[in-house]
Backbone as ProteinMPNN parsed JSONL, in Angstrom:
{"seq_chain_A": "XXXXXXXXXXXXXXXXXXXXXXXXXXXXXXXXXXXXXXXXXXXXXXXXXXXXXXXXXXXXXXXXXXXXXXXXXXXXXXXXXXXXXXXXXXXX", "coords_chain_A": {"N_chain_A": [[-15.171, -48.393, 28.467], [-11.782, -49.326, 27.399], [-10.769, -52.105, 26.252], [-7.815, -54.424, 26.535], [-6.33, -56.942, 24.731], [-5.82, -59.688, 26.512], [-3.048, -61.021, 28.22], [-2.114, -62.031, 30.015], [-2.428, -63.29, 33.445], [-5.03, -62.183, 34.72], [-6.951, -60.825, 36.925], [-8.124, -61.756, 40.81], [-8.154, -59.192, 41.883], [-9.036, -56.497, 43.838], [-11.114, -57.242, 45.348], [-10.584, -59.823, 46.06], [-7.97, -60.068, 46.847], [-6.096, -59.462, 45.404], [-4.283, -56.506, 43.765], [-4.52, -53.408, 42.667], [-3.352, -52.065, 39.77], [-2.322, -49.03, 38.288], [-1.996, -46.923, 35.524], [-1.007, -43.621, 34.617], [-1.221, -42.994, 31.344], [-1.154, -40.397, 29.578], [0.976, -39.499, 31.175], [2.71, -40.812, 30.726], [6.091, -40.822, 29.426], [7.525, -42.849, 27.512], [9.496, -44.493, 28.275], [10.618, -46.873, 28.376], [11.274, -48.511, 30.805], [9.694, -49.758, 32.105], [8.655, -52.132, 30.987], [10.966, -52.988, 30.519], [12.158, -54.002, 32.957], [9.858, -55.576, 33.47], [8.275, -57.694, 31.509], [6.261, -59.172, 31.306], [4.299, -57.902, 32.23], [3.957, -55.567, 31.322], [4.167, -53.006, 27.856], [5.065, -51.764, 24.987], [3.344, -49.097, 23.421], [2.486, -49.258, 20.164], [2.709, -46.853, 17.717], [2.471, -44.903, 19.322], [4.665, -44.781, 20.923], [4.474, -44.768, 23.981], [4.373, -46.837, 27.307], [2.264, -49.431, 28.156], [0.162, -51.392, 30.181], [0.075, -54.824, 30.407], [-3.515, -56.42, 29.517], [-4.773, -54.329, 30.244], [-7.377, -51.882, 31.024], [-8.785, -49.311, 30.06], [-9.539, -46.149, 31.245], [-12.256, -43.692, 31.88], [-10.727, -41.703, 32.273], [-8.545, -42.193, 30.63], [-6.259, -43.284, 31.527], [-4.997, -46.178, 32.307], [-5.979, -49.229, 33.766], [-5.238, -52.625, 35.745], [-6.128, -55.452, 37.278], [-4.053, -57.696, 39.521], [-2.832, -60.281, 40.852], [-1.813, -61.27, 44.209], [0.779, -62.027, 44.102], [1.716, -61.613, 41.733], [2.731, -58.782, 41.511], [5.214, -58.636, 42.137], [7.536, -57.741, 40.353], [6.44, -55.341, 39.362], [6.165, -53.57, 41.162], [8.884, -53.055, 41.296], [8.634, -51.846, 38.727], [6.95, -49.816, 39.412], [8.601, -48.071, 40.987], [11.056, -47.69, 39.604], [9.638, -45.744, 37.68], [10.661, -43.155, 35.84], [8.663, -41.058, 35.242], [6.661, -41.414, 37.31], [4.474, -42.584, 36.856], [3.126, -44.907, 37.443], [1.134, -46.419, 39.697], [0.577, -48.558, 42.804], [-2.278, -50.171, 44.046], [-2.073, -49.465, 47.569]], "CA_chain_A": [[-13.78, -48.715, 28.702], [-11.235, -50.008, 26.166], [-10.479, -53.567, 26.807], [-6.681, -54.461, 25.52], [-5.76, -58.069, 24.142], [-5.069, -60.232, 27.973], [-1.543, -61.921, 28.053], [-1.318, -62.075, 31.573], [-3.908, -63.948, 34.402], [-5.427, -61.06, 35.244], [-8.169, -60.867, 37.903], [-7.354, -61.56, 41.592], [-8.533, -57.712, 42.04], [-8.487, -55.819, 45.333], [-11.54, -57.472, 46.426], [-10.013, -61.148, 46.343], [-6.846, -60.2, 47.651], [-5.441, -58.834, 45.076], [-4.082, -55.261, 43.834], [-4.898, -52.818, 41.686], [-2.543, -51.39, 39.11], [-3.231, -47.765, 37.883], [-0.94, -46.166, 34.897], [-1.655, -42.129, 34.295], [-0.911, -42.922, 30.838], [-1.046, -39.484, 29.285], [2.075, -38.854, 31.397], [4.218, -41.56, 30.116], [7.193, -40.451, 28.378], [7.986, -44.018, 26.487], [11.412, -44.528, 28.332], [10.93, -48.91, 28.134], [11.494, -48.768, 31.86], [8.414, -50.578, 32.652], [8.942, -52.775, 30.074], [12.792, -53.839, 30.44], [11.758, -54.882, 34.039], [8.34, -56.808, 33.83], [8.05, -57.451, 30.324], [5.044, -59.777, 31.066], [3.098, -57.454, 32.399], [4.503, -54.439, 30.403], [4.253, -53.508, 26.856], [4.935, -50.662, 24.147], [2.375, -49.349, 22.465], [2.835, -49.51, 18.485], [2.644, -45.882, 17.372], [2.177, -44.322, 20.371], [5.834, -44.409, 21.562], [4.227, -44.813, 25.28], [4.081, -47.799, 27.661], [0.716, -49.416, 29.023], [0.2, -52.716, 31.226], [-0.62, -55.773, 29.047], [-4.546, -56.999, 29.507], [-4.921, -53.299, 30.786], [-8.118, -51.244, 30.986], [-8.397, -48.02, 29.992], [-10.881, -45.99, 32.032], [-12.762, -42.46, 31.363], [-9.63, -40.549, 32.012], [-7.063, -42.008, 29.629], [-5.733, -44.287, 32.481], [-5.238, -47.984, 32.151], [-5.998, -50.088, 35.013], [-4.961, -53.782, 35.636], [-5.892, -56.066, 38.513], [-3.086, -58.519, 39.31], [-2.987, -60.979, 41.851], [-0.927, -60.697, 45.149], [1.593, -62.854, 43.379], [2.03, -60.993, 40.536], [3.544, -57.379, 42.414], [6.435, -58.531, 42.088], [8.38, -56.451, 39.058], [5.573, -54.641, 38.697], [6.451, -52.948, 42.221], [9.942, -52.53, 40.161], [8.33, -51.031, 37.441], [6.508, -48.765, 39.748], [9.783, -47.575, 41.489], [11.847, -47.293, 38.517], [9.599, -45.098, 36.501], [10.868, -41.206, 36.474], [7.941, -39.789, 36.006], [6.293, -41.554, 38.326], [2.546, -42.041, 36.367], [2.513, -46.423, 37.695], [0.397, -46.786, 41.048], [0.086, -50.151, 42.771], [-3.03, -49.778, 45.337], [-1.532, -49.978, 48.669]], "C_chain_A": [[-13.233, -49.542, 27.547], [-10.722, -51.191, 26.927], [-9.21, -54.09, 25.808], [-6.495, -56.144, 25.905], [-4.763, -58.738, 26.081], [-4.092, -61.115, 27.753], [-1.053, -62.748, 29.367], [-2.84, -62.859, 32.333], [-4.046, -62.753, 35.051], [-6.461, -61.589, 36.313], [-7.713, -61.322, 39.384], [-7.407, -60.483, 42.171], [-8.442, -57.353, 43.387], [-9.857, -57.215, 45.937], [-11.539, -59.293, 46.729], [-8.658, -61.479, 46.575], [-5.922, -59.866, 47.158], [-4.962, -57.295, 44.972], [-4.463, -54.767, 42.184], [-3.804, -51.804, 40.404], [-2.783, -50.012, 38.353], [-1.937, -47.077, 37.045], [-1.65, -44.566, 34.339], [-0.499, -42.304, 33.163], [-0.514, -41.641, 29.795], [0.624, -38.719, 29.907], [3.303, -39.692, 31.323], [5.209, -40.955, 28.987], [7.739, -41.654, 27.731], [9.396, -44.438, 26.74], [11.431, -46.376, 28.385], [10.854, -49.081, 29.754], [11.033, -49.893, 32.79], [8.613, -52.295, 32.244], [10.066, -54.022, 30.251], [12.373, -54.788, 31.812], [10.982, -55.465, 34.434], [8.129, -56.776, 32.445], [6.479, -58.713, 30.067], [3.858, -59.137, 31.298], [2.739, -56.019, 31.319], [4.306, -53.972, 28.692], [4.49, -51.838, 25.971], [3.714, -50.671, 23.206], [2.753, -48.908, 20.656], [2.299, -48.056, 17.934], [2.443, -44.732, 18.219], [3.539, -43.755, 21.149], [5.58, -44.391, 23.397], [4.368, -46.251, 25.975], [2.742, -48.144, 28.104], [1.187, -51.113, 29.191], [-1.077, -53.356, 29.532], [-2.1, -56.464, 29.931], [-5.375, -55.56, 30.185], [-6.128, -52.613, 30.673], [-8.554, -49.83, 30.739], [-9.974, -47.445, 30.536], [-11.145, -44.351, 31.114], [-11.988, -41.429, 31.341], [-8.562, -40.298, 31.514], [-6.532, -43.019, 30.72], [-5.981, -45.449, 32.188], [-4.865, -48.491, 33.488], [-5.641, -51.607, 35.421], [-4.804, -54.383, 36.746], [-5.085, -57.437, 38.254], [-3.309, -59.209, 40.422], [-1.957, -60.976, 43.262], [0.345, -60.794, 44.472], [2.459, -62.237, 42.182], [2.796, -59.214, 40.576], [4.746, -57.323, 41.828], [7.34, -57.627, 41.001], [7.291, -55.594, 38.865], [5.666, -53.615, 39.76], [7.905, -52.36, 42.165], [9.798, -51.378, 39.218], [7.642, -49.39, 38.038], [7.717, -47.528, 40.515], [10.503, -46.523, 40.533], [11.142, -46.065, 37.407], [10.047, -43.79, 36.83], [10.235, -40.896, 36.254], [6.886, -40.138, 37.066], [4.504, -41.79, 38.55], [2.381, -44.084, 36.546], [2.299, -46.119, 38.629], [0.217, -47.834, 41.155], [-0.662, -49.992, 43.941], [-2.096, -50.166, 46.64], [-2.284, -50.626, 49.647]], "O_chain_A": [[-13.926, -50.282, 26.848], [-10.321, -51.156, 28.091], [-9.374, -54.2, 24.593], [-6.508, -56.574, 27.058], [-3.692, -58.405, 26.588], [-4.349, -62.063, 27.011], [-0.19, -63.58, 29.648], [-3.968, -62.927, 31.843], [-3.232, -62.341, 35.877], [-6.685, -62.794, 36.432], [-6.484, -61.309, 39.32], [-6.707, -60.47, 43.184], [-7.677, -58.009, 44.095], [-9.544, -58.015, 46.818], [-12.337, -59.88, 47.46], [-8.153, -62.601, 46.565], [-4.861, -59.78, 47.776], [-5.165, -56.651, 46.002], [-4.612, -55.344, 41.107], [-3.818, -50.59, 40.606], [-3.786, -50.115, 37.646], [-0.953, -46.705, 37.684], [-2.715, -44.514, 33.725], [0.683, -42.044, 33.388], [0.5, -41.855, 29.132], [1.251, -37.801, 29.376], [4.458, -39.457, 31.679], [4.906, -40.715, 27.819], [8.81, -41.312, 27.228], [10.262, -44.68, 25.898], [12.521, -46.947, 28.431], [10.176, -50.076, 30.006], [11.537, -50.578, 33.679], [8.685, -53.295, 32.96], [10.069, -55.25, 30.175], [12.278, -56.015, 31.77], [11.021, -55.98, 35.552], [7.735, -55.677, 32.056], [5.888, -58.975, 29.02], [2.741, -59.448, 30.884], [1.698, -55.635, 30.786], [4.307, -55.04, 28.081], [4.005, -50.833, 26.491], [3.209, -51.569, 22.533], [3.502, -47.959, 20.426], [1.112, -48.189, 17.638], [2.25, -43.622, 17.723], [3.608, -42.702, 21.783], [6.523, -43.996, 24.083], [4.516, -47.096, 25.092], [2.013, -47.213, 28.447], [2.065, -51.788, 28.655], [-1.9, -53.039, 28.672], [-1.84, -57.025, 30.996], [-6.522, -55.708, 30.606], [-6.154, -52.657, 29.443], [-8.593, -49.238, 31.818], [-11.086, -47.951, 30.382], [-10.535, -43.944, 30.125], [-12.211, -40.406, 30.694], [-7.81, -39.324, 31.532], [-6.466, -44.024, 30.012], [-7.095, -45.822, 31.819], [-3.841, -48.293, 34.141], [-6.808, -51.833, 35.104], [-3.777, -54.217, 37.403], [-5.231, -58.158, 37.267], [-4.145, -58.67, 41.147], [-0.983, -60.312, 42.906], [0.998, -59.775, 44.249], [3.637, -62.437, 41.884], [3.298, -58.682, 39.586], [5.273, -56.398, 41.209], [7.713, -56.558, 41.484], [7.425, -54.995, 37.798], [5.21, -52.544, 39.36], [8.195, -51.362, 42.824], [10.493, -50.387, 38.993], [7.716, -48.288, 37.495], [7.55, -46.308, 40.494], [10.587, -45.294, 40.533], [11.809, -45.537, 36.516], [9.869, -43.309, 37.949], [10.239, -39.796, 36.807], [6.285, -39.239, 37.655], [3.689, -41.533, 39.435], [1.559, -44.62, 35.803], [3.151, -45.326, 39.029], [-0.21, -48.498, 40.21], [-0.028, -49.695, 44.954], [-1.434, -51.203, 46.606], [-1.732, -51.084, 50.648]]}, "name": "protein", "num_of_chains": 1, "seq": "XXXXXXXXXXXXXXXXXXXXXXXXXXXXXXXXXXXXXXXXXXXXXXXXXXXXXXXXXXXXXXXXXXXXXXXXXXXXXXXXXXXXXXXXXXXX"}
């Protein structure tokens, strides 16, 4: 797994009460969306023209993962709303 530069207090994960964040980055279209409305957790990537979650994980299928704490939902449950195509998951 690729391990990206943490900005954010990550950890908090499902099995301490937190949630799990899941971006199917391959199907980001780079519209800022994510971005404009959680820009702490959010981030562009620098040649890529895509978005991905800042302290994010990238797993075996191109997906970046990011456990957040209950606390931390908040715009990021925004971000999951707002995207059109619809590639942020926040475990339920």
């Amino acid at each position: 797994m690729e391990t990206i530069n943490n900005n954010v207090s990550a950890g908090g994960g499902p099995a301490s009460g937190g949630k799990k964040i899941t971006q199917k980055h391959a199907g980001c279209i780079g519209c800022g969306t994510c971005v404009a409305l959680c820009p702490k957790f959010w981030e562009m990537v620098e040649g890529e023209m895509k978005a991905r979650p800042i302290g994010g994980k990238k797993n075996e299928a191109g997906d970046y993962e990011l456990e957040v704490k209950e606390s931390e939902i908040g715009c990021n449950k925004d971000a999951e709303e707002a995207c059109p195509v619809q590639v942020i998951h926040i475990e339920k």
